[in-house]
C-alpha positions as CSV (number, residue, x, y, z in Angstrom):
1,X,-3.0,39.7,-19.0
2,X,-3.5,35.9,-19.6
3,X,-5.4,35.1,-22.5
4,X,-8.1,32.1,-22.8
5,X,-5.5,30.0,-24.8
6,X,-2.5,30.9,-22.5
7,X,-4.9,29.8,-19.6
8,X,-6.0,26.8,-21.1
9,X,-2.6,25.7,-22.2
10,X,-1.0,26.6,-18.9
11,X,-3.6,24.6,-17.0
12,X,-2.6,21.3,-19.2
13,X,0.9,22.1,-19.0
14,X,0.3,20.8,-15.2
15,X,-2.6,18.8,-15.5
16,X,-1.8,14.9,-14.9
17,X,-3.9,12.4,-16.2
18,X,-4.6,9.4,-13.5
19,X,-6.7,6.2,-13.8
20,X,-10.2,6.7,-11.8
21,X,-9.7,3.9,-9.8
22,X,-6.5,4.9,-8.3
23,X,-8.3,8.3,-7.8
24,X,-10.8,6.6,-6.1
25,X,-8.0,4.6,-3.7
26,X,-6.7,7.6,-2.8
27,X,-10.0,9.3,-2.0
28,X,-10.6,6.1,0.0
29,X,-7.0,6.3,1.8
30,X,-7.7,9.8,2.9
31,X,-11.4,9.4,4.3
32,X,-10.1,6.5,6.3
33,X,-7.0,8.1,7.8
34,X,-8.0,12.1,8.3
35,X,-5.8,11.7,11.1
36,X,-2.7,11.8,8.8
37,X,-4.1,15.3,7.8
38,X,-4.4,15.2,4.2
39,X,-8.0,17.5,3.2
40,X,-7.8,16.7,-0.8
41,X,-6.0,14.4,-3.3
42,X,-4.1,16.8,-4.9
43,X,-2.2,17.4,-1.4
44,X,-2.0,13.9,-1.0
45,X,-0.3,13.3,-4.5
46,X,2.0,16.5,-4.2
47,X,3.3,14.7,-0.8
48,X,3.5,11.4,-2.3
49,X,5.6,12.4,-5.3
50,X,7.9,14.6,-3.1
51,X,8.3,11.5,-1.0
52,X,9.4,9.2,-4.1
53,X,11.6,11.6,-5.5
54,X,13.4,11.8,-1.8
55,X,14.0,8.2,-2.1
56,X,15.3,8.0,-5.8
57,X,17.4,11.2,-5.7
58,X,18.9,9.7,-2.5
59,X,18.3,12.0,0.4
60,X,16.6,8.9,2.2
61,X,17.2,5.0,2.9
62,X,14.6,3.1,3.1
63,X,15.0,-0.3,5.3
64,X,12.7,-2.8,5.0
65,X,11.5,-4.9,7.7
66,X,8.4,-7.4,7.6
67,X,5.0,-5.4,8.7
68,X,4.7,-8.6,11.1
69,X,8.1,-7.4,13.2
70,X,7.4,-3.6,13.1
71,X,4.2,-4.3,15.0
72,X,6.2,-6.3,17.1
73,X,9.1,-3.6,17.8
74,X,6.1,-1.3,17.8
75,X,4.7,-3.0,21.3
76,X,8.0,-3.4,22.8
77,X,9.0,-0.1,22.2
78,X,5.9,1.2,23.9
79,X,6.3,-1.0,26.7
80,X,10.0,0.5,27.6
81,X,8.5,3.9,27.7
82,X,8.8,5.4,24.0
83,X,6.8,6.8,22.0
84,X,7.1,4.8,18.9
85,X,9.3,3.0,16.9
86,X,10.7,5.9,14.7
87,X,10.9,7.6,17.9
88,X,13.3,5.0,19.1
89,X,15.6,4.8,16.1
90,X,15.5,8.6,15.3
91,X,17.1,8.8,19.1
92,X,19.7,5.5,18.9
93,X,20.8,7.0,15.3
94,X,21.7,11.1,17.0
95,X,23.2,9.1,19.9
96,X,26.0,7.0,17.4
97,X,26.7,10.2,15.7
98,X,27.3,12.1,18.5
99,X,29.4,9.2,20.1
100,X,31.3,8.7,16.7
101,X,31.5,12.7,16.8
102,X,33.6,12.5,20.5
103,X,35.4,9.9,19.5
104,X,36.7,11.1,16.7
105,X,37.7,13.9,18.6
106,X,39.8,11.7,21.3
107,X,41.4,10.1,18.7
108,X,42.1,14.0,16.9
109,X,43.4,14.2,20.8
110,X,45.3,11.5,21.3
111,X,47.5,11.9,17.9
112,X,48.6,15.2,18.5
């Protein structure tokens, strides 16, 4: 059985101190976009973090482009019939690998 000290010392062991004005952005962020699905900060900030440490422990590239283009790409896309721009390069990226993939396996062919 947990005692009041083990409790209290467990809940600041994973307690994380933030500024209330990037509480209250957050807040903010998810009232204004409940369409992203995110019901409380806490689930906002687990997601966020696991998202960083994705990026800096290199399971992910990142590839910037200016917001101004996206939007751009965005409209185009949509116009040739696709759903949306990450759509679009999620598809082009599986179709080079899977071309790479057979020709890699002509050439595997072709040498024997």
């Amino acid at each position: 059985m947990q005692t009041y000290t083990d409790a209290i010392e467990s809940l600041l062991s994973q307690s994380v101190i933030l500024p209330s004005e990037l509480l209250n952005e957050i807040q903010n962020f998810i009232d204004a976009n409940k369409q992203l699905g995110y019901s409380t900060k806490e689930e906002f900030i687990r997601d966020a973090i696991r998202f960083k440490l994705g990026f800096l422990n290199g399971r992910y590239e990142c590839v910037e482009i200016p917001k101004e283009e996206y939007e751009k790409l965005q409209q185009d896309i949509c116009d040739l019939g696709f759903l949306s721009v990450d759509d679009f390069i999620d598809q082009q990226i599986r179709k080079v690998i899977e071309r790479h993939s057979a020709w890699l396996k002509q050439r595997e062919d072709y040498e024997k």
